[in-house]
N, C-alpha and C positions, 0 to 999 in steps of 0.2 A: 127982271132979266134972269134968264135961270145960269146955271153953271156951268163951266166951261167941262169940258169930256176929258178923262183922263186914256193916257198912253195906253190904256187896258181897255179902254170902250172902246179907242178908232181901233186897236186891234181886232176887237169882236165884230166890229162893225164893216169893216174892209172882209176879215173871212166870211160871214153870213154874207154881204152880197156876192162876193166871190163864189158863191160854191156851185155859183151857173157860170158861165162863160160870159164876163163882164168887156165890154172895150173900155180903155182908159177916164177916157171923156164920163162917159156913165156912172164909169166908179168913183170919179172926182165929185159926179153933184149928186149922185145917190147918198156919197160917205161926206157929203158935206165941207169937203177939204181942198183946200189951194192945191194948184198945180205941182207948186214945190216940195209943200208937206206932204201929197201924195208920193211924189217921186221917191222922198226921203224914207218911208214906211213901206214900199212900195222893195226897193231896194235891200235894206234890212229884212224884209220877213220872206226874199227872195232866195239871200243868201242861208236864212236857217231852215230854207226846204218848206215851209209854210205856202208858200204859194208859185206858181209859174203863168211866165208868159209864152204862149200858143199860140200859132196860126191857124183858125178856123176856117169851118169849108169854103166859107165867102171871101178867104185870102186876108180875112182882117185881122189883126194882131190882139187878142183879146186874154184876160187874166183868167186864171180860176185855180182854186184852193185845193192844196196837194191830200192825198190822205190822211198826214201826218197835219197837216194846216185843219182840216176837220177836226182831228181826236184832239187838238188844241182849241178848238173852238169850244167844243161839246166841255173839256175839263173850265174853259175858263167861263161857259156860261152855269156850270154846277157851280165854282164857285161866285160867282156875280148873284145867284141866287140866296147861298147857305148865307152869304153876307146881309143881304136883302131882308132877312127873316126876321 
């Protein structure tokens, strides 16, 4: 059975699908995450400007990653790498 994903991978993992205009539902079984724990992460990296929720041209409520939520992605997939080595 492999390992469980630490608070630093669903973060990288929530921003990289986010950086297209995600709806909730998608970004729940793309990030592999319960309803709840989405909401909870969802939430938090809403409030530190990482990410917003949009109304797309189809009127549907959809996520996507702020510019600040990107240069956060990018720093933490340099570091997820240099770790990696």
């Amino acid at each position: 059975m492999g390992r469980r994903r630490g608070e630093v991978q669903i973060i990288i993992d929530i921003l990289d699908i986010s950086l297209r205009e995600v709806k909730f539902t998608h970004l729940m079984y793309k990030a592999n995450l319960s309803y709840s724990t989405l909401r909870k992460y969802l939430s938090t990296m809403s409030k530190q400007g990482l990410i917003i929720k949009v109304c797309n041209d189809e009127g549907s409520m959809v996520y996507h990653a702020t510019e600040k939520g990107k240069r956060v992605l990018d720093r933490l997939k340099e570091v997820q790498y240099v770790l990696s080595v």
